[in-house]
N, C-alpha and C positions, 0 to 999 in steps of 0.2 A: 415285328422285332420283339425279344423277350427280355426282361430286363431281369436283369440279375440278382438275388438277394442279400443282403451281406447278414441276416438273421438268418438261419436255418426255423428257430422256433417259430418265426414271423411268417415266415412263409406257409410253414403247416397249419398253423391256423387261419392265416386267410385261406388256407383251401377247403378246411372244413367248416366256415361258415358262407362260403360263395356255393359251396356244393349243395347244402340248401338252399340257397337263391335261386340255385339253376334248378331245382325241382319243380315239375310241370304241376304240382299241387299247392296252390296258393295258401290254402289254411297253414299247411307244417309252416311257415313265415308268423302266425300267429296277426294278431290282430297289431300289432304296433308295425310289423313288417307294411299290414295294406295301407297303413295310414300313412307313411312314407313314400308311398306308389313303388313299392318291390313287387314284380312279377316274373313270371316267367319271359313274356315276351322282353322286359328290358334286360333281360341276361343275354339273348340273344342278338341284341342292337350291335356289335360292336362293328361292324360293319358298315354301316350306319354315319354318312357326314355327320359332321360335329362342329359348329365354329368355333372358334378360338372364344369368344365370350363363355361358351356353356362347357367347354371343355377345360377339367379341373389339374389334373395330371396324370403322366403313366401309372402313378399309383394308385389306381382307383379303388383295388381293394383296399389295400390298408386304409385311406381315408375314410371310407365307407363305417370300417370297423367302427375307427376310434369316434367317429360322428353318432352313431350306434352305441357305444358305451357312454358316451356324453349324455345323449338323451334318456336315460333309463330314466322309468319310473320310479319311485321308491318302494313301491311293492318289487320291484326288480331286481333289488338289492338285498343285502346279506341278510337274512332272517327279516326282510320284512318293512323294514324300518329306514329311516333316512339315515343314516350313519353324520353328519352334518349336525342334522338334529340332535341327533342322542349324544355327540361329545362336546356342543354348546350348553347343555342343559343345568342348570343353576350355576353358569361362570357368566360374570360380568361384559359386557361388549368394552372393548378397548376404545371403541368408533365413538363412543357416547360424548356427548359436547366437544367435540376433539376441536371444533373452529375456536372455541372458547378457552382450551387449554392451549393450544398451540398461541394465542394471545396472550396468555400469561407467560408465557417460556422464551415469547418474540422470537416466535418458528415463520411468523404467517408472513409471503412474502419476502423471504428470506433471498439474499440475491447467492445463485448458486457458487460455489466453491466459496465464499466467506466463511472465517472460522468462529468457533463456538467462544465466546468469554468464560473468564471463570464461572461467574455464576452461572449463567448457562448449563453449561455442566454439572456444576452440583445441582439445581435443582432440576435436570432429565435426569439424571441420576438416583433420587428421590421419588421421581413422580414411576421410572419404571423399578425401582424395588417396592412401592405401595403396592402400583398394580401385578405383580409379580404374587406377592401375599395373598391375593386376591383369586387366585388362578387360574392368570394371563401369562402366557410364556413373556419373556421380554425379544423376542422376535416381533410378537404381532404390537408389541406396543411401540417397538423402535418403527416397526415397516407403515405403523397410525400415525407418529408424529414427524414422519420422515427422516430419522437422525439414522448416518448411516452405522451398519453394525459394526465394521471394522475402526470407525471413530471412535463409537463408545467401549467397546474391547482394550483400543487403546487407552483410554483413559482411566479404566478398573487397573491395567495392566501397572500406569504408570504409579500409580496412588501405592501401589504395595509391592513397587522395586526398592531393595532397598538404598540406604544411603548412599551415592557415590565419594568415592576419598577426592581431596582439592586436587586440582591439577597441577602439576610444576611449572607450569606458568600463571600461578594465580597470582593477585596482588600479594604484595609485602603488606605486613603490618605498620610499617610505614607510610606507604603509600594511601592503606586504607584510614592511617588516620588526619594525615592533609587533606583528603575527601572530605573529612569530617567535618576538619577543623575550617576548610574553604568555604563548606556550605552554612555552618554558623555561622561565621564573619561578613556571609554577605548572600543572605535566604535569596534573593530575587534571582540568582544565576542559576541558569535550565545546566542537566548533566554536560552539554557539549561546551556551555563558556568553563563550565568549571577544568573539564578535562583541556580546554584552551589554554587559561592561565596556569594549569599546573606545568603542563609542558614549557610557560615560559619560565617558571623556575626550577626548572630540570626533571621534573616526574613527569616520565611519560606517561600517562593513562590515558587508557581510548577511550571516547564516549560511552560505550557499550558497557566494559568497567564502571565507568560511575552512575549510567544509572543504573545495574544490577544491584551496585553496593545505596544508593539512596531509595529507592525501590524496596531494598530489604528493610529498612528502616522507618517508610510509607513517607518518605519526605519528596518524592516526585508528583508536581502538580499538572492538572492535565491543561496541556495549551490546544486552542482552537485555530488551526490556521488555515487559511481558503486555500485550497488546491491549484498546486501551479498550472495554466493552462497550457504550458507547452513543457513536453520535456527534454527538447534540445532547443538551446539557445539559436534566434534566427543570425546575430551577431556572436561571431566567438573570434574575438583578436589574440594574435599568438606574441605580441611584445606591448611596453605601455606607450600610452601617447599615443595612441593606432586610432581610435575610436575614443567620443567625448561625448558626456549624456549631459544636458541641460533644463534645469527646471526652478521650479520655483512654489511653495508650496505657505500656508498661512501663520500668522503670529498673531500672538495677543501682548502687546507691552499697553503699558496702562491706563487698562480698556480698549484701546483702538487696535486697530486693523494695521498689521505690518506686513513683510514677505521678505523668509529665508530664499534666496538664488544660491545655487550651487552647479558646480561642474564637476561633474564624477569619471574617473578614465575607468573607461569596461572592462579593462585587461585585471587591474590590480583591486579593483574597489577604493580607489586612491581616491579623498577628497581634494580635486588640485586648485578649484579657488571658490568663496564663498561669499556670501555679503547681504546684508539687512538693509531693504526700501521699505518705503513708507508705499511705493505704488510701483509698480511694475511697468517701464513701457522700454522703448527704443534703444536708448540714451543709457539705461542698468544693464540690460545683457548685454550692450557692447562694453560697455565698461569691463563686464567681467571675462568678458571674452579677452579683451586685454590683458587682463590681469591674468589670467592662464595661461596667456600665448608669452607673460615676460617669465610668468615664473619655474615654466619647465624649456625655457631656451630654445623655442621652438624653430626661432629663425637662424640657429647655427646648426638644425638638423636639414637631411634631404629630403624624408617625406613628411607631409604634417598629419594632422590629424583629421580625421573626419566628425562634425558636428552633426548628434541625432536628440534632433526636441520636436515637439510635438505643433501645429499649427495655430497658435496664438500669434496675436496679430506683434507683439513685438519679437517673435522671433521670424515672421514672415514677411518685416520691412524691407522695405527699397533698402535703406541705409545700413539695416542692419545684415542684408545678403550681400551688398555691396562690402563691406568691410572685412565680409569672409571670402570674398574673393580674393580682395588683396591681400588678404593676409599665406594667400595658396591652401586655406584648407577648403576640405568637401562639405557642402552643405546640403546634409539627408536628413528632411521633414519626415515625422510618422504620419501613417494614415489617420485618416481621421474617425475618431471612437475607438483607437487601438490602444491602449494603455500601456499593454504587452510588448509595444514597438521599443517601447526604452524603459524596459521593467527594471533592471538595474538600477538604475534612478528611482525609479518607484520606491523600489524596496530599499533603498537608503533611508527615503521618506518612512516608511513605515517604522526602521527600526532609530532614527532621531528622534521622531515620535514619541514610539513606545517607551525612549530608557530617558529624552530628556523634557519635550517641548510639553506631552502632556502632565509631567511630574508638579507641575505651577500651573495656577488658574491662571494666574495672568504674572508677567516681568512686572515689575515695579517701576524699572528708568528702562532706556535704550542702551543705556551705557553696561547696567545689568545682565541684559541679556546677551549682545555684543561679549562679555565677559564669560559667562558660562556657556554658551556656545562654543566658544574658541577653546575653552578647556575640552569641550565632550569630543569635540572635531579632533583635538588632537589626541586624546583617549582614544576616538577611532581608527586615527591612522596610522599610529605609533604602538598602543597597548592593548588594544581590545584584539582578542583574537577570532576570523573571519573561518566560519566553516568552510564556505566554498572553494578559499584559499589552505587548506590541511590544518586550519585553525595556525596559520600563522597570519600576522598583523600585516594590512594593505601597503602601509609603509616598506616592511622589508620586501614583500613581490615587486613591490613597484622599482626599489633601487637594484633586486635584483635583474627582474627583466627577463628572466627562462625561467617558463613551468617544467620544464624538462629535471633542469638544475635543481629546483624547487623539490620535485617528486623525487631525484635520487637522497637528497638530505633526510627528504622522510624515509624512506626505507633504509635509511643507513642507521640513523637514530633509533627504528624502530625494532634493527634486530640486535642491536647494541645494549639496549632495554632489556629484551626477553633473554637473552645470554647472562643478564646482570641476575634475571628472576629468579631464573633458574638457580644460578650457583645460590643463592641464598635460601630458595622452598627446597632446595635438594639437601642440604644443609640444617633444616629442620623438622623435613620428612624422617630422618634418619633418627634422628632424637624421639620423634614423635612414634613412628611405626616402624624403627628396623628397619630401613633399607638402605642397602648400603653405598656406598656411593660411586 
């Protein structure tokens, strides 16, 4: 079978380098031809088994060719000389301590698809116009340090587009100076509390808005925080009062050893009941079991709630499962070493913590802390606004009771905003650049 060629030039010249192959005089092959074992008898093999191991493809001439251009000698080549050689010749190798610069650039083990930071950038930026001066194309030096070329293209590209005009939906000058004036009156709130509390008095701004606008100003601080280890919820309740987290974590009143207990509902991030022991056992979590089951009216609803705390021995009592029997609610223990089982609760813990428990080395009385707790708890469930929840406050989800309902308010607010932006940046576009309305 003949195979067909889709080069006509390709073709003609393998014929006229196999036509000397097939010559029955082995010199015209030259001395590099014998050292490859070209002969005449293997021109005439094709006839000849061949196993699948040793056999390359139907294109043997052309492979043959290009495996024969590959190996030339440099006396083989144009006038003599290596060509290789002669265009490396007094230019610098790009290759040189390249393990050593790619350490200072933090190329080395780089995890693939992560993006470059600023400085990153400017200084590969730098290190290929040096060697560029030097002359290095910045091909060989981007294809030494890995960085791809259509990355750093874009980045020359972006450096010298010019200005773009604001958007008609940018902030008001209003807007951007309650940002201002919220993050002066109270530095410790990261951009998403602030864009929270502004929404609760009527500025809507997105998170994304503020920290653009603190960002430009260098007043965003960088926070550290461990990576959530799942990211869909194993519990996700669709109404409150559905699911109940319990826990209990440490205090310092004066000097001694105390314990915040708290009851968190999953749905809202609702704190539904709270309370300060000196020791934790049987006798406190039913207490406050009670006192959750009176204060959301548990016994004139139909279904209750399900309880999720972890396996310590007072919430894995005889008396203390017995009491949840009677009471008709579900009693769902975490695995043990799972923290993750009733992270909601956790992460309550973490953010009490953070804004109040470690703000004081230690309470002074019990009556002290009893008192400033109860303010922050209520800050939390009333005023503080809750990312999870559209940065509205646990409080209103919890009396509302639909995220459905929930979600249409935000989108109704939020194109009630951008229609307000509008008229007013269209309004001063016009003043500003002519355009008319």
């Amino acid at each position: 079978m003949y195979e067909r060629s889709t080069d006509s030039r390709k073709a003609t010249k393998s014929k006229k380098i196999h036509t000397a192959a097939k010559a029955s005089d082995s010199q015209r092959m030259g001395a590099y031809g014998q050292r490859c074992g070209s002969s005449s008898e293997a021109s005439n093999s094709s006839n000849d088994p061949v196993s699948v191991g040793e056999s390359t493809s139907a294109r043997g001439p052309e492979l043959s060719e290009r495996q024969t251009s590959k190996k030339r000698w440099p006396h083989q080549g144009t006038g003599g000389r290596d060509p290789e050689t002669e265009r490396s010749a007094g230019v610098p190798d790009p290759g040189t301590d390249v393990v050593k610069k790619k350490d200072e650039l933090a190329l080395t083990n780089r995890r693939k698809g992560a993006t470059y930071s600023g400085t990153q950038r400017v200084r590969i930026s730098n290190r290929v116009d040096q060697l560029k001066a030097s002359g290095i194309t910045k091909i060989q030096v981007l294809k030494t340090l890995g960085v791809c070329r259509s990355s750093y293209y874009g980045w020359q590209k972006r450096q010298h587009d010019p200005p773009r005009k604001p958007s008609i939906q940018c902030l008001t000058a209003a807007e951007r100076a309650v940002i201002i004036e919220q993050k002066k009156r109270e530095p410790q709130l990261s951009h998403r509390q602030i864009s929270g509390y502004l929404r609760c008095e009527g500025f809507w701004v997105s998170p994304s808005s503020s920290y653009r606008m603190l960002k430009a100003l260098g007043w965003v601080e960088p926070r550290l925080c461990r990576e959530a280890p799942w990211k869909t919820a194993r519990y996700n309740p669709f109404r409150p009062n559905q699911i109940w987290g319990e826990d209990w974590t440490i205090l310092t009143i004066a000097g001694m050893r105390y314990y915040l207990l708290t009851i968190i509902d999953y749905f809202s991030r609702f704190i539904v009941a709270w309370g300060i022991v000196k020791s934790v056992t049987q006798r406190e979590v039913q207490n406050l079991l009670a006192l959750a089951y009176m204060s959301e009216n548990i016994d004139q609803k139909e279904s209750k709630p399900m309880i999720r705390f972890d396996q310590g021995s007072p919430n894995m009592a005889h008396s203390t499962r017995r009491l949840i029997e009677e009471l008709e609610m579900l009693f769902s223990p975490a695995r043990a070493h799972r923290p993750t089982d009733n992270a909601r609760q956790e992460r309550w813990y973490r953010t009490v913590k953070q804004e109040e428990i470690y703000c004081y080395p230690t309470y002074p009385t019990e009556k002290i802390a009893r008192h400033s707790l109860e303010k922050y708890i209520y800050q939390y469930n009333e005023r503080r606004p809750h990312q999870a929840l559209l940065n509205f406050t646990p409080g209103y989800v919890h009396r509302l009771g639909n995220k459905s309902v929930l979600y249409a308010q935000y989108k109704k607010q939020e194109q009630i905003v951008k229609e307000q932006r509008i008229v007013i940046n269209r309004s001063q576009m016009s003043l500003l650049y002519g355009v008319s309305n």
